[in-house]
MDAnalysis code that builds the backbone (N, CA, C; Angstrom):
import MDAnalysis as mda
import numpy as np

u = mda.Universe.empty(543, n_residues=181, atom_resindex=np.repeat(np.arange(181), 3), trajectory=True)
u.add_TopologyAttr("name", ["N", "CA", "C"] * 181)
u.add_TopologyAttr("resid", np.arange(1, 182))
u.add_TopologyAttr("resname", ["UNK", "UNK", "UNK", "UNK", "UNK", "UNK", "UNK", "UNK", "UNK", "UNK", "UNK", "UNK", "UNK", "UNK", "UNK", "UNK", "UNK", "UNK", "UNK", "UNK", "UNK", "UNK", "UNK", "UNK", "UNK", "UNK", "UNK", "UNK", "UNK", "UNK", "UNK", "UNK", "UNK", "UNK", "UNK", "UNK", "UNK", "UNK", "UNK", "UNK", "UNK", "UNK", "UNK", "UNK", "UNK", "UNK", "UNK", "UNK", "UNK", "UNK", "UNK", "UNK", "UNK", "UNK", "UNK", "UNK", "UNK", "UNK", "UNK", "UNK", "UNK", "UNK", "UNK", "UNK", "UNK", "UNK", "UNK", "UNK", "UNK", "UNK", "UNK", "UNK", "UNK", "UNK", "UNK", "UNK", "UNK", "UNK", "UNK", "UNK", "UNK", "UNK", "UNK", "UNK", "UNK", "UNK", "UNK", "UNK", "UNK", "UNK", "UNK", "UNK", "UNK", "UNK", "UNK", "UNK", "UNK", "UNK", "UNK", "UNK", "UNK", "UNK", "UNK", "UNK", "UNK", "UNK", "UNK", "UNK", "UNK", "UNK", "UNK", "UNK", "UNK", "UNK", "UNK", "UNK", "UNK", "UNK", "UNK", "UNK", "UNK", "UNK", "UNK", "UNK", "UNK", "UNK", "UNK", "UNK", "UNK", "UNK", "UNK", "UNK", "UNK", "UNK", "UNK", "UNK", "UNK", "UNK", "UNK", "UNK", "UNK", "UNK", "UNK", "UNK", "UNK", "UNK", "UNK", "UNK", "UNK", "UNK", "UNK", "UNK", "UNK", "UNK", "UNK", "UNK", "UNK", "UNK", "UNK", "UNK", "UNK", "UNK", "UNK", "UNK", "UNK", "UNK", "UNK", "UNK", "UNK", "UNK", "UNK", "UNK", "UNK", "UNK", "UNK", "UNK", "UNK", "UNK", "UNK", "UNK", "UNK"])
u.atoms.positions = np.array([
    [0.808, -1.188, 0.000],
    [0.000, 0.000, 0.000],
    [0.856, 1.259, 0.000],
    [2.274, 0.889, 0.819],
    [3.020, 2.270, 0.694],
    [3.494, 2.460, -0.755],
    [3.424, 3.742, -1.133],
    [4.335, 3.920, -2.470],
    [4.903, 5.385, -2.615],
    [5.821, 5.946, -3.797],
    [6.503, 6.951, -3.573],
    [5.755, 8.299, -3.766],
    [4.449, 8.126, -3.773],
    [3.221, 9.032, -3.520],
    [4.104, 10.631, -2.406],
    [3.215, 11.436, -2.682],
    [3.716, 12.742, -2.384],
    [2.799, 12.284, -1.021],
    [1.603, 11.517, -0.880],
    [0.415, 11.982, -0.185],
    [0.846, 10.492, 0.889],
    [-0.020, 10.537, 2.209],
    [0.192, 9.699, 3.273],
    [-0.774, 8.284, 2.505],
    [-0.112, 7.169, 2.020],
    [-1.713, 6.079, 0.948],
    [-1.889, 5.276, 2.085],
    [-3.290, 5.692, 2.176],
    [-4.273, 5.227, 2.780],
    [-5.363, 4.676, 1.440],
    [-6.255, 3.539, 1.837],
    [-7.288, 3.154, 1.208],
    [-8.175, 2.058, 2.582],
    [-9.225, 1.362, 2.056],
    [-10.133, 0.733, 2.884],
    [-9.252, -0.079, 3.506],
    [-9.508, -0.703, 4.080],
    [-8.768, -1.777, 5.490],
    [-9.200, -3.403, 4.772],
    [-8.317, -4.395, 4.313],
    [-9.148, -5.361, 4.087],
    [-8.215, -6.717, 4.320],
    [-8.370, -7.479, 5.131],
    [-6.967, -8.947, 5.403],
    [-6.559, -8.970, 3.695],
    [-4.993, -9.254, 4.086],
    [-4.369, -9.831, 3.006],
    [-4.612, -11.720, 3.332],
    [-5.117, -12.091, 2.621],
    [-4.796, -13.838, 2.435],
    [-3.451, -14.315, 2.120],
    [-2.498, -13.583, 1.556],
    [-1.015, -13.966, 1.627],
    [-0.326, -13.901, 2.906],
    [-0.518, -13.200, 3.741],
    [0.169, -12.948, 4.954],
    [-0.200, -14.350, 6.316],
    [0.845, -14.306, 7.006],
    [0.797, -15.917, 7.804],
    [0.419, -15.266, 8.776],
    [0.521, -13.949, 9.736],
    [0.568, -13.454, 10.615],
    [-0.135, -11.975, 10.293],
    [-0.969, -11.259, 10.949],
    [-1.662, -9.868, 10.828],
    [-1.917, -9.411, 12.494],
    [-1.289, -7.849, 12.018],
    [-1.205, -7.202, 13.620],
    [-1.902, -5.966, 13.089],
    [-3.420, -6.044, 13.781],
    [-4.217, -4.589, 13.761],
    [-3.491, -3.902, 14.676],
    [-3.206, -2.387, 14.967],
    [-2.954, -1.445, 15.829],
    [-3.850, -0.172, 15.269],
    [-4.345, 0.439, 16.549],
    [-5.737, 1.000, 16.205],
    [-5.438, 1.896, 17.535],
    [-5.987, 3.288, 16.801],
    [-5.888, 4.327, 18.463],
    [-6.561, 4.412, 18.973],
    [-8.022, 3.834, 18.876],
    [-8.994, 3.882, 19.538],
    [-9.808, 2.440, 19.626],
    [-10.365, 2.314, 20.739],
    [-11.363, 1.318, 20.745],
    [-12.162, 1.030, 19.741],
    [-12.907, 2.083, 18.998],
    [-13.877, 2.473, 17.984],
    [-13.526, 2.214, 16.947],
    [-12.755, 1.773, 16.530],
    [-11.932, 1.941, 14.908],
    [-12.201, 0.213, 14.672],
    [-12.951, 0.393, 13.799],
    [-12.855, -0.844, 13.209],
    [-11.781, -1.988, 12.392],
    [-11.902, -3.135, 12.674],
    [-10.924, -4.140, 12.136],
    [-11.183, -4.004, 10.755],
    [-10.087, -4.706, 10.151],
    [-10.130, -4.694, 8.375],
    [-11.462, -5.991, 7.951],
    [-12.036, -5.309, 6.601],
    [-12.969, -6.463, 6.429],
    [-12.486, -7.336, 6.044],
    [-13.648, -8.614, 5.562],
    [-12.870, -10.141, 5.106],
    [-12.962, -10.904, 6.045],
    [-12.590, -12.067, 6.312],
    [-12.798, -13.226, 6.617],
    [-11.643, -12.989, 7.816],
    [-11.603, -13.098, 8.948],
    [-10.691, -13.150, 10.417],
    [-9.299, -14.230, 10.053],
    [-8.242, -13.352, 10.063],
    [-7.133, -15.027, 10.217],
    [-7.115, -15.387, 11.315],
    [-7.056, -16.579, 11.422],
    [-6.161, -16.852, 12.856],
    [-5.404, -16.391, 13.364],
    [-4.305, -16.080, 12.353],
    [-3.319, -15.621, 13.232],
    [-3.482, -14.136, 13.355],
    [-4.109, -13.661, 14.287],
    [-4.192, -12.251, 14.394],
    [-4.584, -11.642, 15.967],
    [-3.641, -10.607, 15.586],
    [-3.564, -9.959, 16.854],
    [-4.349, -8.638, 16.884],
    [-4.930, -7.807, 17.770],
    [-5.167, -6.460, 17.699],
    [-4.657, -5.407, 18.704],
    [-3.768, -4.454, 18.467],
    [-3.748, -3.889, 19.305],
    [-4.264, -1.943, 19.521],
    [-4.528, -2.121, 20.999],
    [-5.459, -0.851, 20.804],
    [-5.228, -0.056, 21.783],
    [-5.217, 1.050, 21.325],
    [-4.920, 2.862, 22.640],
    [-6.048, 2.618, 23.406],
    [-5.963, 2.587, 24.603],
    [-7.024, 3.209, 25.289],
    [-7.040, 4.110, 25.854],
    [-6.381, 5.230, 26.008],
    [-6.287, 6.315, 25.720],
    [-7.356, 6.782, 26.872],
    [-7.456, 6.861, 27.968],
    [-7.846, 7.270, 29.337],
    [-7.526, 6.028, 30.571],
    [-7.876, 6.913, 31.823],
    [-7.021, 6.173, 32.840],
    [-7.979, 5.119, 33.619],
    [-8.537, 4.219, 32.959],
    [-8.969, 3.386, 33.457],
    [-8.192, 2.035, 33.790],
    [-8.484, 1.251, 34.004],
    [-7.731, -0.503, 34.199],
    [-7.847, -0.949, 33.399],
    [-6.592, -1.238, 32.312],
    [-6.599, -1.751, 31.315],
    [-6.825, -3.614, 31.659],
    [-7.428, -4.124, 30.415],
    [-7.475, -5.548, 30.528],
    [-6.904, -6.521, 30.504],
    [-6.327, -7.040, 31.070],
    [-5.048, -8.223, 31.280],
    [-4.883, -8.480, 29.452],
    [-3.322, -8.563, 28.976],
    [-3.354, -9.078, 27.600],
    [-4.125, -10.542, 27.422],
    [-4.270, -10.890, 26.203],
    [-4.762, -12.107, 25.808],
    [-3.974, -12.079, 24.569],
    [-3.910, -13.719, 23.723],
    [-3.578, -14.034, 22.987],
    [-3.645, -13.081, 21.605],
    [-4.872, -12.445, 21.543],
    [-5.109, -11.799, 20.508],
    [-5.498, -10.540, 20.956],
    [-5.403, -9.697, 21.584],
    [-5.677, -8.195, 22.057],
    [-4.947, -8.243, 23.100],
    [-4.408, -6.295, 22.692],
    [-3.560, -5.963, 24.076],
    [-3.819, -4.596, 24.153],
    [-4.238, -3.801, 25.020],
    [-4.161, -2.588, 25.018],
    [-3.348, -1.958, 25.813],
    [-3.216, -0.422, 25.221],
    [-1.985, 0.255, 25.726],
    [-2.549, 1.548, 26.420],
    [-1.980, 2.114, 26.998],
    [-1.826, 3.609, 27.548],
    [-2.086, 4.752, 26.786],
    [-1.060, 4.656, 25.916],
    [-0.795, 5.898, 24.963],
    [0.322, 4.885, 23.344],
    [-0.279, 6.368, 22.750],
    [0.051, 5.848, 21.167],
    [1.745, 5.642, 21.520],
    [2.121, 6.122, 21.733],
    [3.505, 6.217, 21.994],
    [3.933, 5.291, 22.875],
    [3.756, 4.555, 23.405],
    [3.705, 3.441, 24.186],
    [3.103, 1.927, 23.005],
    [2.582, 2.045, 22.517],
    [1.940, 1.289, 21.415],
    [2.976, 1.162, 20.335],
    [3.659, 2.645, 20.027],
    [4.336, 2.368, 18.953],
    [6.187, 1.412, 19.520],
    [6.087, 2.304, 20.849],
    [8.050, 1.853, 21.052],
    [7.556, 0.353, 21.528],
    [6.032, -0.436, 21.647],
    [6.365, -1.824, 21.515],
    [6.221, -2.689, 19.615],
    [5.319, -1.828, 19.269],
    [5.801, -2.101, 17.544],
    [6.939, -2.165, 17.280],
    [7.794, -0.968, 17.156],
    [9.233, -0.889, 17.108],
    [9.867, -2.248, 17.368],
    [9.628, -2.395, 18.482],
    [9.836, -4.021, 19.194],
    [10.127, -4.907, 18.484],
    [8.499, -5.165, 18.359],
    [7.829, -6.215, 17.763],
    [8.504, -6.526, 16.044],
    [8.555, -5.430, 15.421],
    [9.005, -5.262, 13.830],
    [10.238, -5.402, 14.198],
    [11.128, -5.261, 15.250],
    [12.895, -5.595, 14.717],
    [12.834, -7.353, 14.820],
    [11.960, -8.101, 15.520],
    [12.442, -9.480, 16.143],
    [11.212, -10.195, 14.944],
    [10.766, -9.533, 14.129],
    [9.075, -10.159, 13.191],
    [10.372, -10.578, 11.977],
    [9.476, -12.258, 11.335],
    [9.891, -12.899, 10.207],
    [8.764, -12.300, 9.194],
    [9.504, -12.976, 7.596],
    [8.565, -12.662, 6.908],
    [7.093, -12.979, 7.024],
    [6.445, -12.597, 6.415],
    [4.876, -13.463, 6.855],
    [3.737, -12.458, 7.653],
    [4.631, -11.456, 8.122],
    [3.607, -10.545, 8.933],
    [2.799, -9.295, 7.989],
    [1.830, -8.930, 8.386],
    [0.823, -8.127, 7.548],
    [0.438, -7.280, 9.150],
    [0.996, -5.971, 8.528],
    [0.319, -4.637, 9.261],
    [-0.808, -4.144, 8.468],
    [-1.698, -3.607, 9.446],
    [-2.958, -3.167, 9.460],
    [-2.880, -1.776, 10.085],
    [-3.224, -0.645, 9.824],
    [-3.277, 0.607, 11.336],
    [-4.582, 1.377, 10.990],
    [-5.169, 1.753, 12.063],
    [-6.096, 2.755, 11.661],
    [-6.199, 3.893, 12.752],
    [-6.552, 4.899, 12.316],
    [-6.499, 6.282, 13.597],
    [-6.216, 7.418, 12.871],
    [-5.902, 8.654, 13.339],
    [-5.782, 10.037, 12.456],
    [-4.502, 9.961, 11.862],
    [-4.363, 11.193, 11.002],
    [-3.254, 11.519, 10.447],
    [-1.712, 11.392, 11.175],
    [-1.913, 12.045, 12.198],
    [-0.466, 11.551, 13.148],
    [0.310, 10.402, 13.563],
    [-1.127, 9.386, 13.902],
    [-1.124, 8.034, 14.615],
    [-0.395, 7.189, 13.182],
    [-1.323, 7.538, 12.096],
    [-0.627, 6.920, 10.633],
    [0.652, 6.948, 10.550],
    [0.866, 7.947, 10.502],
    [2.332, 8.644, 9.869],
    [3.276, 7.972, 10.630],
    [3.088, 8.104, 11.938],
    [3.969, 7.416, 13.410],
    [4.048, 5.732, 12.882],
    [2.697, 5.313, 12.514],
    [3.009, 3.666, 12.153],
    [3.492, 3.255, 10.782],
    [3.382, 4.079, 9.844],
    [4.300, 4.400, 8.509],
    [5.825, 4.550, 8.952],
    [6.056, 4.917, 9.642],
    [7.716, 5.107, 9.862],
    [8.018, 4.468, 10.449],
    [7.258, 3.620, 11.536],
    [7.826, 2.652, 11.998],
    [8.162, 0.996, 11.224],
    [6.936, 1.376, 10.539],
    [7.040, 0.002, 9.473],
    [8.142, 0.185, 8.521],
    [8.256, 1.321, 8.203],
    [9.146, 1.679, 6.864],
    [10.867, 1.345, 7.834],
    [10.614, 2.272, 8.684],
    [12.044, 2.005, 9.912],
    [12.727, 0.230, 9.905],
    [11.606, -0.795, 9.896],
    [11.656, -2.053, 9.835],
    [12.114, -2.577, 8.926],
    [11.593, -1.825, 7.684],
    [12.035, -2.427, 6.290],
    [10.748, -3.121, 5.696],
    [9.791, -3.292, 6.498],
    [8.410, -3.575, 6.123],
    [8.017, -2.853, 4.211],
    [7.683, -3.776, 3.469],
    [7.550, -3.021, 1.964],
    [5.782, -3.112, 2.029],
    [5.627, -2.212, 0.561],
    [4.159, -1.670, 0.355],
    [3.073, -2.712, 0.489],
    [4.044, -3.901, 0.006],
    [2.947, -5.028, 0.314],
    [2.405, -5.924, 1.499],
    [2.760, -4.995, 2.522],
    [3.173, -5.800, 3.889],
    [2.220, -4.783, 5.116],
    [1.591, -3.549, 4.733],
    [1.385, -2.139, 5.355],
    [0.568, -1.928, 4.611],
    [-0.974, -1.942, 5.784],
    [-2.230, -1.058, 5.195],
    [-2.482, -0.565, 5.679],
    [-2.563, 1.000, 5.449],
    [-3.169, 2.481, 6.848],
    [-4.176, 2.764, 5.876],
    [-5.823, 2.956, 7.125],
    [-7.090, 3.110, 6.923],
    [-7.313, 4.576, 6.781],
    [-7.983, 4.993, 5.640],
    [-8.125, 6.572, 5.720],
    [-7.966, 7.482, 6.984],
    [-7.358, 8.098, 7.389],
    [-7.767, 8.871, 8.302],
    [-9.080, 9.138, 9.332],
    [-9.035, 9.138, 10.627],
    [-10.246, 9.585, 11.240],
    [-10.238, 10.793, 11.789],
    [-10.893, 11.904, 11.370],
    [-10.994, 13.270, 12.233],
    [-9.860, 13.384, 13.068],
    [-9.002, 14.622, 12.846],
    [-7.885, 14.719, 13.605],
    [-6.971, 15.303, 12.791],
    [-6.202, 16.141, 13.375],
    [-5.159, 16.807, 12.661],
    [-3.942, 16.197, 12.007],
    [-3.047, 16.899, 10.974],
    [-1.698, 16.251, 10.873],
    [-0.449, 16.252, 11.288],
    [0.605, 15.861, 11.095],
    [1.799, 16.269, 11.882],
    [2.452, 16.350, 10.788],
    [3.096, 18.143, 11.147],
    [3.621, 19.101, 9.946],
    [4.950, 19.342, 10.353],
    [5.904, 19.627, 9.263],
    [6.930, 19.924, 9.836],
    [7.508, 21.376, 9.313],
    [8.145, 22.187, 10.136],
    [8.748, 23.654, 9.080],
    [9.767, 23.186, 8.571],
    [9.633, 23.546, 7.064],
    [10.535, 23.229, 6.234],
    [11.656, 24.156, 6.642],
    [11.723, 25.370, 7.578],
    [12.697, 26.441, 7.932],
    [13.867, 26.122, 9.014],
    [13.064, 25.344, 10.273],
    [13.750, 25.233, 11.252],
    [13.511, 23.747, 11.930],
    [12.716, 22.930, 11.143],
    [12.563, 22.040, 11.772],
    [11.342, 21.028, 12.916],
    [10.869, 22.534, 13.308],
    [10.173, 21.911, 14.082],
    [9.062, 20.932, 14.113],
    [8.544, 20.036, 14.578],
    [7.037, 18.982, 14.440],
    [6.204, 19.788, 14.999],
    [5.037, 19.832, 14.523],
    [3.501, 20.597, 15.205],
    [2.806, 18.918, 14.745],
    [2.246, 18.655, 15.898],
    [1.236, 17.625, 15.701],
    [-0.124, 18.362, 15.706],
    [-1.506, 17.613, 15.467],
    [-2.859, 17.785, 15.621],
    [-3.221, 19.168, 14.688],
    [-2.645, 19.303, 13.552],
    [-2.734, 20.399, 12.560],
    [-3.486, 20.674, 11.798],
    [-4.767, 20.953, 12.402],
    [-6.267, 20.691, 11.444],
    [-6.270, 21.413, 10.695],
    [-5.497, 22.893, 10.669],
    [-5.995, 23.951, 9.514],
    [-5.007, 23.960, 8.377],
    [-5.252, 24.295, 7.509],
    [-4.211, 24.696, 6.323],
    [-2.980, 25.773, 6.482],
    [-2.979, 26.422, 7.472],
    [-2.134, 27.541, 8.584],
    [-1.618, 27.372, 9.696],
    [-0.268, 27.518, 10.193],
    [0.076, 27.650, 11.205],
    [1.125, 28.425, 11.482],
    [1.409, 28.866, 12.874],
    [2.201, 29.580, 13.118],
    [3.368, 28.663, 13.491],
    [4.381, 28.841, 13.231],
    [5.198, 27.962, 13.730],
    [6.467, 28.304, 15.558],
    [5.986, 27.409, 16.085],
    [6.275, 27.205, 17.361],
    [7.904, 27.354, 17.387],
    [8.734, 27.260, 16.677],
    [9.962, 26.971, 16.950],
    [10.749, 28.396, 16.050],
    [10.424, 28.837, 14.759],
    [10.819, 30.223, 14.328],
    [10.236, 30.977, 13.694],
    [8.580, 30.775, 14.281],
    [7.475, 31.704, 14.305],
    [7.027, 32.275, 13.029],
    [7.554, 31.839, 11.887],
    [6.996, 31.927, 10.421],
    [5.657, 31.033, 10.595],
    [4.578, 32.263, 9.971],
    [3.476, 31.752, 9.440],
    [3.884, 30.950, 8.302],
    [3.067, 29.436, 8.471],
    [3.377, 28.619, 7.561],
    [2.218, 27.997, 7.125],
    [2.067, 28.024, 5.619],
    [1.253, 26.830, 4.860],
    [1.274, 25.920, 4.662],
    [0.689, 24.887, 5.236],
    [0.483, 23.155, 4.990],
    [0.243, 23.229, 3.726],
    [1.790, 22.507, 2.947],
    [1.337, 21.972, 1.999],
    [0.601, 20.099, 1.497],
    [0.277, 19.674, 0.460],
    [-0.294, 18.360, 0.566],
    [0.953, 17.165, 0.232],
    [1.804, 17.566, 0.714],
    [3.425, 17.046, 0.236],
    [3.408, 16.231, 1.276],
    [3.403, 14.789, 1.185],
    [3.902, 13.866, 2.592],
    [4.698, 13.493, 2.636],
    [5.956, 13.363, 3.235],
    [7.546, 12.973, 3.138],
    [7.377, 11.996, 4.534],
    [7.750, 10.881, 3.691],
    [7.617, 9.296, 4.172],
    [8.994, 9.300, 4.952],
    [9.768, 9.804, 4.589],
    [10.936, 9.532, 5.371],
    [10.973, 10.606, 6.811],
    [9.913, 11.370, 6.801],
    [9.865, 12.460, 8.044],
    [8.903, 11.800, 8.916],
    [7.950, 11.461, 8.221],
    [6.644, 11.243, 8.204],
    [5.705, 12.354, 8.909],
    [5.456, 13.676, 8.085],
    [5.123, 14.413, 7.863],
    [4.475, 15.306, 6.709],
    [3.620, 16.497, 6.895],
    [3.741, 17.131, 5.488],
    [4.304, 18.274, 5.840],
    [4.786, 19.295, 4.651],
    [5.423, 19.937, 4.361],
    [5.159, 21.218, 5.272],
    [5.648, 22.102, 5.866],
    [4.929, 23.205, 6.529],
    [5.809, 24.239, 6.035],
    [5.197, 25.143, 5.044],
    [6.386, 26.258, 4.176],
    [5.812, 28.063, 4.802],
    [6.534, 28.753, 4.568],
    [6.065, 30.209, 5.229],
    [5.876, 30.469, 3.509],
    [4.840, 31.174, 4.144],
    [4.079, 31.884, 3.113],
    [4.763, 33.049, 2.074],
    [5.601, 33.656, 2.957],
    [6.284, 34.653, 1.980],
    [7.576, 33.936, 1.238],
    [7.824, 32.339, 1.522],
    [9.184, 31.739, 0.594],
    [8.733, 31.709, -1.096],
    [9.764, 31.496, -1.331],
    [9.618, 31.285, -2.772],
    [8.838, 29.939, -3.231],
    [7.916, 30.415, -4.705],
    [7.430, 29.005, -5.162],
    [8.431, 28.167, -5.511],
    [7.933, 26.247, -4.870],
    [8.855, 25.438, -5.002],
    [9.926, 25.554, -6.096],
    [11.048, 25.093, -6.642],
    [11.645, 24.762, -7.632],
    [12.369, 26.351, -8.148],
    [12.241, 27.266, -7.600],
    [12.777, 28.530, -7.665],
    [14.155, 28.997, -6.336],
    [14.979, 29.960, -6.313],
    [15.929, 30.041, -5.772],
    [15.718, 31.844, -5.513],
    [16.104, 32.158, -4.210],
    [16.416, 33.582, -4.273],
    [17.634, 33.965, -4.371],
    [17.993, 34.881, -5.397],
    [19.319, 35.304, -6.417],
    [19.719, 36.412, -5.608],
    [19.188, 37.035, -4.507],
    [19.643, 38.249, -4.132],
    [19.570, 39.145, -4.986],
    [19.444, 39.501, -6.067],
    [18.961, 40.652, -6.570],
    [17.932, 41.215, -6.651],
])
């Protein structure tokens, strides 16, 4: 599903039948599993994301704390995983991007990684000036936190940041240079 797309590829959620092994990770309770027929071998894992008592793991579900806690056990999980495994993710723009880089970090290829459209929720932008990450970036505008250029979200997703583009408004259009004159 990943490819050298400008944009974060997402499409519907659906089991691969080639894969021996499938690990849903999902930021919310609410987010539905991929359609199709259940493998066996499958795991789900899920944010729960408030402070209640989480549920003892089981064979096939485990829930976590926080996304970030979810992901540094992916991380995990993808350095010690054989061939055969099939990622699944679903959750907003951020949560994606975070499990895109981790898969990609793995070496995981396009055919191995399916992220579910987006659910309501901002993106995680980066300034192309200074660097900084702004997560939860719902508008097409932001100010930037780190060297305060108003910046435009562009629709540019850079897989290797895993981010989109965040440019100040007064730079030059792409593919142009300022000459000082």
């Amino acid at each position: 599903m990943l490819n050298a797309s400008s944009l974060l590829p997402v499409g519907p959620l659906r089991f691969d039948e080639g894969g021996r092994r499938h690990l849903f990770v999902r930021q919310a309770p609410q987010l539905s599993v991929p359609s199709g027929p259940v493998p066996t071998a499958m795991t789900t894992w899920t944010v729960g994301g408030d402070s209640r008592v989480l549920p003892d793991p089981s064979e096939h579900e485990q829930f976590f704390r926080s996304a970030a806690h979810l992901l540094d056990r992916l991380a995990w999980r993808l350095a010690t995983e054989r061939v055969g495994l099939r990622l699944y993710a679903a959750g907003d723009d951020t949560f994606l991007s975070a499990v895109a880089l981790t898969g990609d970090a793995a070496g995981m290829t396009g055919e191995e990684m399916y992220l579910a459209p987006p659910v309501q929720g901002g993106r995680r932008v980066i300034c192309i000036h200074c660097s900084t990450m702004h997560d939860d970036v719902a508008d097409e505008g932001l100010s930037c936190a780190g060297c305060g250029a108003v910046l435009s979200v562009r629709s540019h997703y850079s897989r290797r940041i895993g981010a989109y583009m965040g440019v100040a408004e007064s730079a030059p259009p792409v593919g142009t240079e300022e000459t000082g004159r």
